[in-house]
C-alpha positions as CSV (number, residue, x, y, z in Angstrom):
1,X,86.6,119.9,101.9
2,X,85.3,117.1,103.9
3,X,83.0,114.3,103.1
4,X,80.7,113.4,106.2
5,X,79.3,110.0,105.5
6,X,76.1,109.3,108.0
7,X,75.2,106.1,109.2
8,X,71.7,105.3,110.5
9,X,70.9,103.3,113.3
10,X,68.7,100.4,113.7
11,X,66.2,100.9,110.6
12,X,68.7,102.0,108.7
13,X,67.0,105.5,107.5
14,X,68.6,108.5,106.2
15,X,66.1,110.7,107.5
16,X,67.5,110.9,111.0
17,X,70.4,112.3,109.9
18,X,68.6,115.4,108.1
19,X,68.9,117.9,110.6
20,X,72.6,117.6,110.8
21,X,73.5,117.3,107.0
22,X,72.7,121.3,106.2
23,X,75.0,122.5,109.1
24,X,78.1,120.2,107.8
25,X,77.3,121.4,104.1
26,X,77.2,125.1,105.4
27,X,80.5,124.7,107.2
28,X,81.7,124.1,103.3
29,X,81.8,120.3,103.3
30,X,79.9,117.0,101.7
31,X,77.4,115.7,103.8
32,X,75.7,112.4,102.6
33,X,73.6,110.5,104.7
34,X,73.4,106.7,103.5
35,X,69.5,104.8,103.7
36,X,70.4,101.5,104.5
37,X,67.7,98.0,104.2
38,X,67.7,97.7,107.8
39,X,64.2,95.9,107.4
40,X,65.3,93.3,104.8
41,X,65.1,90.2,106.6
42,X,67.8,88.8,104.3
43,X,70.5,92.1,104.6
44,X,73.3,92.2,106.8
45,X,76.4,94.0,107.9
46,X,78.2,93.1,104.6
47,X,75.2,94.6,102.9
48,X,74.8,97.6,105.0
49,X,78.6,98.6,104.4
50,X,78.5,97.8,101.0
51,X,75.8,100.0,100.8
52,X,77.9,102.9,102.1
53,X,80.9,101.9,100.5
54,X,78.9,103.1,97.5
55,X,78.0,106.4,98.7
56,X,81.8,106.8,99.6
57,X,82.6,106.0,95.8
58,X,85.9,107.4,94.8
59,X,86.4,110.4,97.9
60,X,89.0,109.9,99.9
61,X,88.6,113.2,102.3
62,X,86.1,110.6,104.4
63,X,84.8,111.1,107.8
64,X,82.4,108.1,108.7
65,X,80.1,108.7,111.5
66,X,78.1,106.0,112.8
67,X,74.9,106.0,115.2
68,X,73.7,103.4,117.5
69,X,73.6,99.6,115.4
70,X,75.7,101.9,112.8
71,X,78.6,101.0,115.0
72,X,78.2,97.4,113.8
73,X,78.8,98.8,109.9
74,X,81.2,101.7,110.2
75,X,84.4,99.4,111.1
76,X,83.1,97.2,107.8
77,X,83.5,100.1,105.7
78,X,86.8,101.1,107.2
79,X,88.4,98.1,105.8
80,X,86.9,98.7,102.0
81,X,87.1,102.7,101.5
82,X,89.6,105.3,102.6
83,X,88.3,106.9,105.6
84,X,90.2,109.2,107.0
85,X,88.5,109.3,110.6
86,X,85.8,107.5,112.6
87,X,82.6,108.6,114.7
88,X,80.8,106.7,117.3
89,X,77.7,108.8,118.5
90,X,75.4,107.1,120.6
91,X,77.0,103.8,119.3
92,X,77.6,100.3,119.9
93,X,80.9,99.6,119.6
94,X,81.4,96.4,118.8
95,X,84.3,93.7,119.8
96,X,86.2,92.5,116.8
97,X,84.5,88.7,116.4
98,X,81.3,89.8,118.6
99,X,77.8,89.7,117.1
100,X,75.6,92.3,117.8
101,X,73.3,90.0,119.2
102,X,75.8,89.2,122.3
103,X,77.4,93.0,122.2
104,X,74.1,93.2,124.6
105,X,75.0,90.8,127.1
106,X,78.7,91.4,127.0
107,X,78.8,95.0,127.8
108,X,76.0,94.9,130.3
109,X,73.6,97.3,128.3
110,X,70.3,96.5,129.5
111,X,71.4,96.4,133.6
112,X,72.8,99.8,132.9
113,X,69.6,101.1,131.2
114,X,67.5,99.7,134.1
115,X,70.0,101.2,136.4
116,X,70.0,104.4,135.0
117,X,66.0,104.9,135.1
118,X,65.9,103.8,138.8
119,X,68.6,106.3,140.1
120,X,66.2,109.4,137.5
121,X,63.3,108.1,138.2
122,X,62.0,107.4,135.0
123,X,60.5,103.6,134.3
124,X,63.0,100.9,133.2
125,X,60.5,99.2,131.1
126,X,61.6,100.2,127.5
127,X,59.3,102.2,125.1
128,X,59.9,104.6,122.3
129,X,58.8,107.9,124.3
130,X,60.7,107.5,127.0
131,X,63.9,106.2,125.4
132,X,64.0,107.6,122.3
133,X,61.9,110.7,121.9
134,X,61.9,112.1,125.2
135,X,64.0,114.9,124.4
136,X,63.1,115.3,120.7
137,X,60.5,118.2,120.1
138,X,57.5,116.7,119.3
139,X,56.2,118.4,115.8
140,X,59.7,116.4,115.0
141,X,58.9,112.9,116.0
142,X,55.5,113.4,114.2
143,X,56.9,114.1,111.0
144,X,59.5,111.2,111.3
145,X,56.9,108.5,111.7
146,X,56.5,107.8,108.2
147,X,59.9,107.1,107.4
148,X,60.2,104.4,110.5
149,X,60.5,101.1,109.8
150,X,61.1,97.5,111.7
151,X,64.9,96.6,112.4
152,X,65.6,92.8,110.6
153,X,66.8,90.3,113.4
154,X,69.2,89.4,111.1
155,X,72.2,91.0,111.5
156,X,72.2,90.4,115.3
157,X,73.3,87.4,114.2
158,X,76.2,88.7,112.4
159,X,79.6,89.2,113.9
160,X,82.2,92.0,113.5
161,X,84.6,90.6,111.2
162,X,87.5,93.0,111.6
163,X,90.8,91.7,113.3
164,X,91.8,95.1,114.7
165,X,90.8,98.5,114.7
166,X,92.1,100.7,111.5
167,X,94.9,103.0,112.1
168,X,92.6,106.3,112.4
169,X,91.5,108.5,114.6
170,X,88.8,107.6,116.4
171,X,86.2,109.8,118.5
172,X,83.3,108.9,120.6
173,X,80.5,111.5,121.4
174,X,77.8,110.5,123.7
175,X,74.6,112.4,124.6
176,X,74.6,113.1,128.3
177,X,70.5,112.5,128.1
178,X,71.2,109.4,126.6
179,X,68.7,106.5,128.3
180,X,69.1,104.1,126.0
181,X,72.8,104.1,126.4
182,X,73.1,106.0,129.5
183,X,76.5,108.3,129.7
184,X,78.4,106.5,132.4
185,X,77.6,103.2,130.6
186,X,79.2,104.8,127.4
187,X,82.0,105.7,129.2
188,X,82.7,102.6,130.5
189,X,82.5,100.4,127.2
190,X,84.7,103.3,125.3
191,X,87.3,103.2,127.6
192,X,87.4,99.1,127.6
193,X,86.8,98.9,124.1
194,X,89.0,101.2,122.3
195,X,90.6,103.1,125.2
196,X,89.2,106.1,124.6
197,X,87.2,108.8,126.9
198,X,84.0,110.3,125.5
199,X,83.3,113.8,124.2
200,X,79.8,115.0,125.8
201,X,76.9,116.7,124.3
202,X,73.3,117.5,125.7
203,X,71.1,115.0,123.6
204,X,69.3,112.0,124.5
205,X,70.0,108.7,122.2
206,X,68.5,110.6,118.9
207,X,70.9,113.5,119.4
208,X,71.1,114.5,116.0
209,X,67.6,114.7,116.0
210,X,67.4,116.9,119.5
211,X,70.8,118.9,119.0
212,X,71.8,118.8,115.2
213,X,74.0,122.0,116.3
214,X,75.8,120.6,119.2
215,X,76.7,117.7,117.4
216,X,77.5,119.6,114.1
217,X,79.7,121.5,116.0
218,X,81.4,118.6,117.5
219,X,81.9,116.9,114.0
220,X,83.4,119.9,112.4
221,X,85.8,120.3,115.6
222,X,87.0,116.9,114.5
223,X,87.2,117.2,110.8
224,X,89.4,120.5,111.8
225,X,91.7,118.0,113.9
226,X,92.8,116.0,110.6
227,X,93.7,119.9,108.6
């Protein structure tokens, strides 16, 4: 047995990973999905990994998985717990040294956002239906907007403090509807960044919120890679 360990992206709550944390226990395997203080003004990435350092405790059988700003915390953790594999889904995958602050700049994000909505003609001007919850049913968003909360500006200040990548497999799964981080874009900073191709499923940026299944399916592919 596996332990899936879920990291949030910028809010840093739990909740968004609920849809995926059944399937994984079904399959036979731990799934724990970490809340992080993503709206503490004084928190950052130490915090947030310390944070899931806890919920790793003493497993070693650890797959992290790590959405959006989670990319920031997950290579944090790998240097304190024994994870055994690493998931980008929809992440930012940060440059050892880079803040996430510059990570937009440097990889180009927002001219390939703006790109994107002008080639599918939806508007480049960035708000939470269009980028977020277009493809998420909408009973779904409703019931997730009390467990929302504001992103600190903190950590994007804070850099990646790891000096190379750890010695683990490492996967990257993008959602093809993806507007935030359009595909082609994640593609792109994937292969520069840790020279690695992306694995494709249908979902927009809150995939495991719009396909909990496809990507379900595509974490347990993995976790059968390591046995």
């Amino acid at each position: 047995m596996s332990c899936f360990i879920l990291i949030p992206g910028a809010g840093g709550v739990a909740w968004y990973w609920h849809r995926v944390v059944p399937l994984l226990e079904a399959a036979g395997h731990e799934a724990i999905a970490v809340d992080l203080p993503g709206s503490d003004p004084r928190a950052g990435f130490d915090v947030y990994a310390d944070a899931v350092t806890r919920a790793i405790g003493n497993r070693t059988e650890v797959i992290l998985v790590a959405q959006s700003l989670g990319g920031f915390t997950a290579p944090l953790v790998c240097a304190r717990a024994p994870v055994q594999m690493l998931v980008f889904v929809n992440a930012m995958i940060p440059a050892p040294g880079e803040t996430a602050g510059d990570w937009w700049t440097n990889t180009g994000s927002t001219e390939a956002r703006i790109a994107a909505a002008k080639r599918h003609g939806y508007k480049s001007d960035f708000d939470l239906t269009t980028y977020f919850l277009h493809d998420v049913p909408e009973d779904l968003a409703r019931e997730g907007e009390p467990y929302q909360r504001e992103q600190a500006d903190f950590v994007f200040g804070q850099a990646c403090t790891i000096e190379t990548w750890p010695d683990i497999p490492i996967h990257v799964v993008a959602g093809t509807e993806d507007r935030f981080f359009p595909i082609e874009f994640q593609e792109r900073v994937a292969r520069e960044r840790l020279h690695r191709s992306v694995d494709k499923i249908s979902g927009g940026h809150l995939v495991a919120l719009s396909n909990p299944r496809g990507l379900a399916d595509q974490l347990l592919a993995y976790e059968r890679e390591l046995h």
